[in-house]
N, C-alpha and C positions, 0 to 999 in steps of 0.2 A: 762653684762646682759645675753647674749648667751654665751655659753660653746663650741659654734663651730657652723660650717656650711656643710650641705650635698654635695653642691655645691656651694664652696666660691666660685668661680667666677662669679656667677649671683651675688653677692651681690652689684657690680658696678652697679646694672639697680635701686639701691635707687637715684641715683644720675638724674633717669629721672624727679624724684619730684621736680627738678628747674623747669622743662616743663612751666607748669601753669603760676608762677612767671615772667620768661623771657616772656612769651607772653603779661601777664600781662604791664610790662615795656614796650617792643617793642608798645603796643598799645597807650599808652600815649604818646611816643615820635611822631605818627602819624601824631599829632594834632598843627595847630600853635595858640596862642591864639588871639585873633585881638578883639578889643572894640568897640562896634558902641552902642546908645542911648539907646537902650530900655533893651540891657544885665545891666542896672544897676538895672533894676526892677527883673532881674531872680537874678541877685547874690544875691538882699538882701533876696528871695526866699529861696535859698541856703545855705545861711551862718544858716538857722533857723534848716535844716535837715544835716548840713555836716559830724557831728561828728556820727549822725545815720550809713551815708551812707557807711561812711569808716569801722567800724565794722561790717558793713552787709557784705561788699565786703573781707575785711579782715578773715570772718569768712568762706565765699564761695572759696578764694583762700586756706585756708591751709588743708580744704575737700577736695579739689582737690589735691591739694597737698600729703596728705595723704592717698589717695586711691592710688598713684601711687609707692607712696613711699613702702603699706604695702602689697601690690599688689610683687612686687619687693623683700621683704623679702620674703614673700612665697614660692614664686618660687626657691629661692634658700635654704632653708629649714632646717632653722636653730633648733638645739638642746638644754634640759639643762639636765643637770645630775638629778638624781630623790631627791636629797637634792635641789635643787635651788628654791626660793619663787615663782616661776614661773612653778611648776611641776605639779601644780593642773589644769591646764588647757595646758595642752601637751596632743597632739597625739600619747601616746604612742603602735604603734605596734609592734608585738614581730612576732620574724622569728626565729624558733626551731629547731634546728639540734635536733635528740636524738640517740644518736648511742647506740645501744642493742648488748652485748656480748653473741653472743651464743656458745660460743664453749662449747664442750662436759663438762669443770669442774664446769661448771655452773650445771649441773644437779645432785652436791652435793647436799645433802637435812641433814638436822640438825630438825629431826621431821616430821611433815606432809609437809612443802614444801620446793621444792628445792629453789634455790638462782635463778634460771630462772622465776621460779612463781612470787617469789618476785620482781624480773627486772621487768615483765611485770606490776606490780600492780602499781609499781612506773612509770614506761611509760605509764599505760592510766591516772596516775594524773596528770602528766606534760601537757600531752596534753590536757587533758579536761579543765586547765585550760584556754587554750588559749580562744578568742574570732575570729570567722570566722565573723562574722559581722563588726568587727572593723578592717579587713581583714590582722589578722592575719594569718602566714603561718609555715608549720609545714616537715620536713625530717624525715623520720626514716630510720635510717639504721640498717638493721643486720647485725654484723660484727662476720665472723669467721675466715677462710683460705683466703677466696674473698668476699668481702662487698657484699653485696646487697641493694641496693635501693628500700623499697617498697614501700615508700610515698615521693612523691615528689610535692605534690599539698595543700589540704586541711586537717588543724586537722581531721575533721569526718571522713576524706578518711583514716587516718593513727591509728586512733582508732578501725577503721573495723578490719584492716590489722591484729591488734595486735592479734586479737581473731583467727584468724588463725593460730598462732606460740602458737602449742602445747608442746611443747616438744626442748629442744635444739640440734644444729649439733652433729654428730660425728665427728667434725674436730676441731683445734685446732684456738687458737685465731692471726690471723696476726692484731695488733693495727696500722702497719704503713699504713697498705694498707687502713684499715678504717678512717684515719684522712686525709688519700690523699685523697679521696672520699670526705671527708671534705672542704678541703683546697682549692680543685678543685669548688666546688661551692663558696666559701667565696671570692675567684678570681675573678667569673662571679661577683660578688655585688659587689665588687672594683673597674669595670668597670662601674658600672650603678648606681644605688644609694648609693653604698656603704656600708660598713660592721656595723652601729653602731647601729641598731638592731640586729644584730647576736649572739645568744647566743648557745653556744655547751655542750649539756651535755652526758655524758660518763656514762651509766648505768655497772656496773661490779661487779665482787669479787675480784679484787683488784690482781691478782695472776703475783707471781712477774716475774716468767719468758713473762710476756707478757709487765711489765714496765721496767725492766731493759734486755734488747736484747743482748746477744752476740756478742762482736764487731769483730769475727771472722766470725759471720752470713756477713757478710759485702761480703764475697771475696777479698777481698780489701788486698792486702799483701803488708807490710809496710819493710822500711828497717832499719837497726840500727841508729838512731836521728833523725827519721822521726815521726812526730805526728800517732797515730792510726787514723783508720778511723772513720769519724762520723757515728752509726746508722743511720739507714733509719728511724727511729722510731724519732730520735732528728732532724733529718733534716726537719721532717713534721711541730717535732713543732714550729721549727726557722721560718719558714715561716707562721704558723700563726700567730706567737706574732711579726713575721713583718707586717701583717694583723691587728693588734691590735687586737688579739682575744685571749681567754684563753678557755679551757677543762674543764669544772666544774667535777670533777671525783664523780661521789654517788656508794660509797663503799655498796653493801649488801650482801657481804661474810660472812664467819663463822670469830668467834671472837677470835680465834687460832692462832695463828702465823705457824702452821704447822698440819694441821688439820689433825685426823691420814685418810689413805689410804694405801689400797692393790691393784695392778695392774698387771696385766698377761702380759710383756713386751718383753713377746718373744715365739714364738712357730715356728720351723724350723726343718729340716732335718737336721745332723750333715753331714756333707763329701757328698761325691757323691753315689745318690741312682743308684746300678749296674742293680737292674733287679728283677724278682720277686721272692720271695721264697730266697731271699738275706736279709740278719738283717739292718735295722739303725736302729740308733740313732736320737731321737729325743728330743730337747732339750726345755725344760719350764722353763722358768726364771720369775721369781717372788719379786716384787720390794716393798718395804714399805716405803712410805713418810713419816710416820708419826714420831713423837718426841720419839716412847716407839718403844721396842720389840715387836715380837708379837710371840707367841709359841703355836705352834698345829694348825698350818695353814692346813686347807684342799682343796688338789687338783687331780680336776681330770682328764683325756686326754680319751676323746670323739676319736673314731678311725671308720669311717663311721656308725655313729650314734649309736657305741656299746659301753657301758663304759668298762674302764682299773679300774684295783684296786686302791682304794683310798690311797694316799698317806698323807705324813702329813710333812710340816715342820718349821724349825724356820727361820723367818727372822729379821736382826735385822734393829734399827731403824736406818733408812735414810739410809738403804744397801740392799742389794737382797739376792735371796738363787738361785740354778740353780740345776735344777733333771734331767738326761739325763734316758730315758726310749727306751727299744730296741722294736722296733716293727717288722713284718714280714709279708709284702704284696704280698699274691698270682699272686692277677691278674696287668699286666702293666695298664696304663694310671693313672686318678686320683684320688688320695684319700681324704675324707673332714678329719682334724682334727679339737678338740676342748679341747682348754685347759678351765677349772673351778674353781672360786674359789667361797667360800661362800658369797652370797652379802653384802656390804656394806654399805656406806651413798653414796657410787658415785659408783651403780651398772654398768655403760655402760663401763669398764674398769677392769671389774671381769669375763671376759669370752674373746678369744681370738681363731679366727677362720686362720686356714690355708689350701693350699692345698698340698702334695706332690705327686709327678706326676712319677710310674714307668716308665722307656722311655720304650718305644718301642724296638723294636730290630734295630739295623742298618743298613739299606742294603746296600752290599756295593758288584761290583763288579771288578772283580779281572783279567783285559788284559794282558795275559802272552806272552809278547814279544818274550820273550828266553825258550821256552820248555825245558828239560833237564830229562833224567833219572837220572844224577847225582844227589842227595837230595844236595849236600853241593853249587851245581851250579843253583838249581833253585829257584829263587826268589819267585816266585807265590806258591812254596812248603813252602817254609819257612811262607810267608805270610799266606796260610792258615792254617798250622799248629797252629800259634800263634790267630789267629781271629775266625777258628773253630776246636778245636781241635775236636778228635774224645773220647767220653762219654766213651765209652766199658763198665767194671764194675766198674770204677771207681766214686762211687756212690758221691761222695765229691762235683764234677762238676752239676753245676746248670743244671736242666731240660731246662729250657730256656734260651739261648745263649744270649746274647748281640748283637752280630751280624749274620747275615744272610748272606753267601758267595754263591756267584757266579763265575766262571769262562769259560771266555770266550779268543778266539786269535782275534787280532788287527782286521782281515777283517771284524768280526762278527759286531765290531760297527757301519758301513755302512749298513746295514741292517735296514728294516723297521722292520722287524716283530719284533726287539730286541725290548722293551719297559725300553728306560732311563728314562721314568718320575715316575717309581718303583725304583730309584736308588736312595742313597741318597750318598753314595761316589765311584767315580770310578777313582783306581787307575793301572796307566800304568806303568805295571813292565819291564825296559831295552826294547822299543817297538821300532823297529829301525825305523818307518814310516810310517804315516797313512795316508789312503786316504781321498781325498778331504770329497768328501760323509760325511766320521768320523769326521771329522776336524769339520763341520758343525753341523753335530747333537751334538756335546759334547759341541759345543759355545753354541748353544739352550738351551743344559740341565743346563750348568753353569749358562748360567745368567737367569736364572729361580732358582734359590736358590740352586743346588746343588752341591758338592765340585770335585774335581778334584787333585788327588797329582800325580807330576810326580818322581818316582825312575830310576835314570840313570845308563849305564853300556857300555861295550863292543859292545854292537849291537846300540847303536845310534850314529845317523848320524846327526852332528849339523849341516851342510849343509841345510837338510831335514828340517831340528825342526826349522831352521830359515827361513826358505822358507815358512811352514803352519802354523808354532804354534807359530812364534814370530811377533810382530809387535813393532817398536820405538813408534809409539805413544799411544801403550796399548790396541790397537784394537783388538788385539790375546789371545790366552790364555798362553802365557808363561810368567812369570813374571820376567823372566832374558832373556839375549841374552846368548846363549853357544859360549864359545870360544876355547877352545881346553881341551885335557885328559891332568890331572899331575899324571903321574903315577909316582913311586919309586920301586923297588924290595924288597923284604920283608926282607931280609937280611941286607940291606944297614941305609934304614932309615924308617920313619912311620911319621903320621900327627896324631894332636891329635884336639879335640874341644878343644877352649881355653877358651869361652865364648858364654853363651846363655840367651835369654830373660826367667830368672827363672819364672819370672810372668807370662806368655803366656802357656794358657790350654794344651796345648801342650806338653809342658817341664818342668809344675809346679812340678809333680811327682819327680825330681832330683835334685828340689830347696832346699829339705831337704838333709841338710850335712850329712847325712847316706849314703844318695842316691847318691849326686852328682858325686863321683868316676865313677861309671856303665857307665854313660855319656862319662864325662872328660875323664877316664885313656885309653878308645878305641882305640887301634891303627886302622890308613886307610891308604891304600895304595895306593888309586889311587879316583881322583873325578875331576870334570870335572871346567874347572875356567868358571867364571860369569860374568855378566854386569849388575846387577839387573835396571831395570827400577827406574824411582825417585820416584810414588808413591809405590815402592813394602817393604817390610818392612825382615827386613834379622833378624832370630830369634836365628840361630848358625853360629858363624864362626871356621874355622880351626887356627891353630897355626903356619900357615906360614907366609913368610913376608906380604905378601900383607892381609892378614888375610880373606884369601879367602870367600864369604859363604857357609856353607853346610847345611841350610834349609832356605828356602827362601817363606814370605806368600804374596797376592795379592787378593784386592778382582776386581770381572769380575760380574759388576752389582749385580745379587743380592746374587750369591754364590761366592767361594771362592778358589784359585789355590795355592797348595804348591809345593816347587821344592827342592827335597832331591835331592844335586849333586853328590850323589856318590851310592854305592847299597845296595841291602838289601842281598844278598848271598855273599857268602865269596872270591868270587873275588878281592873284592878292601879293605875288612874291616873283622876284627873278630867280628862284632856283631854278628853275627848270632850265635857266638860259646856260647855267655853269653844271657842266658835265661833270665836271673835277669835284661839284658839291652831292650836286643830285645822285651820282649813281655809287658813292660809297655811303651816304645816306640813306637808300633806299635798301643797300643791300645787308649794312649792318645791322639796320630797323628791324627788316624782315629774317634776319639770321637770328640775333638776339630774340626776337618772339617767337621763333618755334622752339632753339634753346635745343639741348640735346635731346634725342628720343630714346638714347639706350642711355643706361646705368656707367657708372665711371669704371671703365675698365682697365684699370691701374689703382691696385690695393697696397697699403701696406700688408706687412704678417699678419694674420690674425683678425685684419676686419671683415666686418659679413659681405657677402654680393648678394646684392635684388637687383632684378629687372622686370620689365613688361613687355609681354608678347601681342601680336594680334590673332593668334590663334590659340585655342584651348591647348595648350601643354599634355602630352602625354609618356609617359616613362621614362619622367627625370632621372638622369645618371650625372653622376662627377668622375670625369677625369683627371685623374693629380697629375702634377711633375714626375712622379715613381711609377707612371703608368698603370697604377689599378685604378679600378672604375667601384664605387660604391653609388648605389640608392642614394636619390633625395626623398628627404622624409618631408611628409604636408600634403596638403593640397592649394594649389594655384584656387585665385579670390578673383573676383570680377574687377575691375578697377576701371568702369567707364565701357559706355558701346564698343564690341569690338578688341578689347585688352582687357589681359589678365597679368596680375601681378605675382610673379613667382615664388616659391617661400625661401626666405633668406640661405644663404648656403654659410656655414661657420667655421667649418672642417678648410680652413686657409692657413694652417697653422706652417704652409711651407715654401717656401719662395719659387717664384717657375711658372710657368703658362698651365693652366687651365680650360678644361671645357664643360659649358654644362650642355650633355646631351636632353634631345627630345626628339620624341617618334613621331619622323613627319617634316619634319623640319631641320634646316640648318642649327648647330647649334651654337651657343655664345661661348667666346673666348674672352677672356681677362687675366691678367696678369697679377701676380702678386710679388712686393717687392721688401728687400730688405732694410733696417734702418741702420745704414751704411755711415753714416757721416757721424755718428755718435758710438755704433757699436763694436766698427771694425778700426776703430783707434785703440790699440791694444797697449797704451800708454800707462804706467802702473807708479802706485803711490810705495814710498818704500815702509818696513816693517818700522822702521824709530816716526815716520810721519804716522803710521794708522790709529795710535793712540793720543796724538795732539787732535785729530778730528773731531773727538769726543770722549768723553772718560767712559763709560761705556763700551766702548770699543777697547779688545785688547788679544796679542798675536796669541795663536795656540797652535801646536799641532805640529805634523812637518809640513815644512815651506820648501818652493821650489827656488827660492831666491837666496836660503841658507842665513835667515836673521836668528838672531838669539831669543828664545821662545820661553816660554811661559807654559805649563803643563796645566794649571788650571784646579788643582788638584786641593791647594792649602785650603782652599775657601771653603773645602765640602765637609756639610755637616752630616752628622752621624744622629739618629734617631737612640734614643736609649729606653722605649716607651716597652718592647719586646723583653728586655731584661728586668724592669720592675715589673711587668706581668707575671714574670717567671718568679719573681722575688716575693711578689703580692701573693701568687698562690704558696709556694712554697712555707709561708707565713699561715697561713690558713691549713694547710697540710699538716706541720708544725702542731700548731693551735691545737687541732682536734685529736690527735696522738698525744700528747704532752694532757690534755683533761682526760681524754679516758684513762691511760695511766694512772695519775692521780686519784681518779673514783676511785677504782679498781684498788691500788696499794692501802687506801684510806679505807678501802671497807674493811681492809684483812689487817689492819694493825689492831695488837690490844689494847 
């Protein structure tokens, strides 16, 4: 008769429906019968109304009976499938998930509307058809990168909502994090009344990279005869269809198996931008989804809001083209680019916004431990030679330096009036000893973000160095312990680098097998042995046995300490003799330790921007790509003498150039870009593949691709807990009309 129970375990309280009966029984046995004269005149009385009596009373017990009984079913709140001859009189209320795809390839349009208009036309008919009176309940979710819940109450409340969602994200579709959102509420009803009104429907275009996932997206690293991992996307849905629940998917994509698109999938600086009035290379890559070629593509590169000549190329189908264009920026700091292409049928993916950021110059100063008139013996000569040379008429040499030198001797960094929070690297060339005073202000300056390299020689005294500048527990700024010189005479024998972190900004430069010799082949003849600490990380070592190090990195809170153990003048090594070695060495040392000083200004969708200023920030504003300006909410934090760290910005939910304003100051541009290479492949699974994906998954709805559908409809069960209510009391109504009756006739018979 039922198809099931909401809560079988109530259905034991039918069994109170003896109640009645057993009382019934117990009252009868109360009674002993005994015969005395004048009961012969009531029995013959009796015998005329017996058989009355018994069907009055019989008819009063199974009323009773049955109010208890139907009472008892209700409560446990049995179901039947919408086929069963018992459906026409079911409580059926329906509880609506409707999850809305909006990521960015939804705002393909095939004509006047896109495939998001469409989503939404079909989500306010799902909803409208609910009934809020019959208390029915309704979820919407917008699903892109991070679900959102914006109805979690009433159909009329999630109808409203709808008319709100104008336009789709610029982010890409995560399906698992949307059906956890799912799954997570379908849990809550597993606990409480249970899932067998739960219907889930899957509004989308069907786009295959968001049905079939990368099982590399996993992390998950598998070894030879090990199973792969499960997506997160299949792991969602094994737990609904543990749930007894299915995905009704309603396809309103284009009817394409590979719909054509063009997409601007890269816009970057080629190599490292040196400085201004310096050439890059900027690089536009250009990607076509679509089944066909496509020739005479037109593209443009936007260069702070100036256009570049038009270009034009082929790309062919389902491959890219890539145009490297040289540009030449005056001034340092940042510059907006924009790449263009002619619009589309999926325009938010035909324009691509960056920022490149000239650096600044580097300040770096230079403590020359060892003076020398000797040019071949002095290190801080060598150093600045290579970090500033002198321009003369040598007109080839950029007007604007890369770095900014200084030089000053050891006592001077004990000094107030010096100002280290103007420094962004200070390196101590052979310095035999610093005073306490220095020792302190350089810990200050370092761990307030800026670098510190130490180059060793003749004049240091590890006695010293390990008395101020080392500590075992890392408390110090040295990031080794010194232990004594390995000298050799130049005649006899020589050390070579044997091996260095090629990947490390530092010594990337000689990772090219052109390069590496300049490195490697250097003879040294003298460098001091090490004890690096365990977090310090050792980038070169030498070629002896213990395989000594001879660059050594450390970070010291928020900046960072290097330790060249041997020198930079020709004391202990011939670098200094090879240009070719010395000054990409010296410059990518000193590049990699100052390290960027702004924040990365190139975002995806959606991730936050922080930076750090050197002055107090005052009435943060955001300017979007739509041109309004909103308040930043917070307040800017101290982060170091001199810098403040700004409060994260979140509101990136849209692709395009950005500004954060500040009163008083220049303000900061960053870019935020799209995930082009996964989202604007608008490549689509057909409607007989979506249910091989997973048996939980299954078509509903209308589709824009025109597959044979599935209405969703059979599965739905009907509640029937509302008609034995009606039945229970009805019973009890009964009941109590049917006994007064009876008193009543019974008192007035003769």
């Amino acid at each position: 008769m039922f198809d099931g129970f909401i809560h079988p375990g109530l259905v034991i309280g039918t069994a109170l429906a003896a109640v009645p009966l057993l009382i019934h029984l117990l009252n009868r046995q109360r009674f002993k019968p005994l015969s005395w004269a004048a009961m012969r005149f009531v029995e013959a009385a009796y015998r005329k109304t017996r058989r009355r009596a018994r069907l009055e009373n019989l008819l009063l017990l199974l009323l009773r009976m049955g109010a208890v009984a139907l009472l008892a079913l209700a409560v446990s709140r049995p179901y039947v499938g919408a086929r069963s001859a018992l459906a026409g009189v079911t409580q059926s209320r329906r509880d609506l998930v409707v999850v809305l795809d909006a990521s960015y390839s939804t705002g393909w349009r095939d004509g006047v509307r896109s495939v998001f208009e469409l989503e939404l036309e079909r989500a306010r008919a799902l909803l409208s058809s609910l009934d809020e009176q019959r208390g029915d309940r309704a979820r919407l979710i917008v699903a892109a990168s991070t679900p959102r819940r914006l109805s979690w109450r009433s159909p009329a409340e999630a109808i409203d909502l709808l008319d709100t969602l104008g336009a789709p994200t610029d982010e890409p579709l995560d399906l698992a994090a949307a059906l956890g959102e799912v799954r997570s509420y379908a849990e809550e009803l597993a606990r409480g009344e249970g899932t067998g009104n739960l219907e889930i429907h899957l509004i989308t275009d069907l786009q295959r990279s968001s049905f079939t996932p990368d099982v590399r997206a996993t992390g998950a690293a598998t070894r030879p005869g090990e199973p792969a991992p499960v997506p997160r996307l299949f792991e969602e849905l094994d737990r609904l269809k543990t749930l007894g629940l299915e995905v009704w998917v309603e396809d309103l994509g284009a009817s394409d198996a590979f719909p054509a698109n063009l997409a601007v999938t890269e816009l970057a600086a080629q190599g490292r931008v040196l400085g201004p009035d310096q050439p890059v290379d900027i690089v536009v890559r250009v990607d076509n989804f679509g089944a066909t070629s496509r020739s005479g593509v037109r593209l443009v590169l936007e260069v702070d809001g100036e256009r570049r000549p038009l270009r034009t190329l082929e790309v062919p189908a389902r491959g890219s083209a890539r145009v490297v264009l040289s540009e030449t920026f005056s001034a340092r700091g940042p510059h907006r680019l924009r790449a263009l292409l002619e619009a589309d049928a999926l325009p938010v993916d035909d324009s691509r916004a960056a920022i490149v950021v000239v650096p600044p110059a580097v300040r770096v100063l230079l403590v020359d431990g060892a003076p020398s008139t000797d040019i071949s013996r002095d290190e801080v000569g060598y150093l600045g030679a290579v970090l500033e040379p002198v321009r003369g008429d040598d007109q080839s040499l950029p007007a604007a330096a890369p770095f900014e030198v200084g030089v000053v001797d050891p006592a001077r960094l004990a000094e107030s009036d010096l100002d280290l929070g103007a420094i962004d690297v200070i390196w101590l060339a052979n310095v035999e000893n610093l005073l306490p005073k220095a020792v302190e202000r350089l810990e200050a300056r370092v761990a307030a973000g800026a670098a510190l390299i130490f180059s060793l020689g003749d004049r240091v005294d590890p006695l010293a160095y390990s008395d101020r500048l080392f500590g075992a527990d890392g408390s110090r700024l040295l990031p080794a312990e010194l232990l004594s010189r390995s000298l050799a005479p130049r005649d006899e024998r020589y050390r070579r680098i044997q091996e260095f972190e090629a990947t490390h900004p530092a010594l990337s430069f000689f990772a090219d097998e052109r390069w590496k010799p300049l490195l490697t082949e250097v003879p040294f003849y003298g460098f001091f042995e090490t004890r690096p600490l365990a977090d310090a990380r050792v980038l070169a070592r030498f070629d002896d046995g213990p395989r000594s190090p001879a660059l050594i990195e450390r970070a010291f809170d928020r900046g960072r300490v290097f330790l060249w153990t041997s020198t930079i003048d020709t004391d202990w090594t011939r670098m200094p003799e090879s240009p070719r070695t010395l000054v990409p060495f010296v410059h990518e040392l000193v590049r990699s330790a100052a390290g960027s000083r702004e924040a990365d200004p190139n975002l995806p969708v959606g991730a936050p921007f922080s930076a750090r200023v050197e002055t107090f920030p005052r009435k943060l504003a955001l300017l979007a790509p739509d041109g309004t300006r909103r308040p930043i909410l917070g307040e800017a934090t101290p982060a170091g003498p001199g810098h403040w760290q700004l409060p994260a910005v979140t509101t990136t939910e849209r692709a395009g150039h950005y500004q954060l304003e500040m009163e008083g100051r220049a303000g900061l541009l960053f870019a935020v870009g799209l995930d082009a290479l996964r989202e604007s492949d608008l490549a689509r699974i057909s409607g007989a593949e979506l249910p091989g994906l997973h048996s939980a998954l299954r078509l509903s709805g209308a589709t824009g691709g025109g597959a044979a559908l599935d209405d969703g409809r059979d599965d739905q069960r009907g509640e029937l807990w509302r008609a034995l209510a009606i039945l229970a009391l009805a019973c009890v109504v009964l009941e109590t009309l049917w006994a007064a009756w009876i008193g009543r006739a019974r008192s007035t018979r003769p």
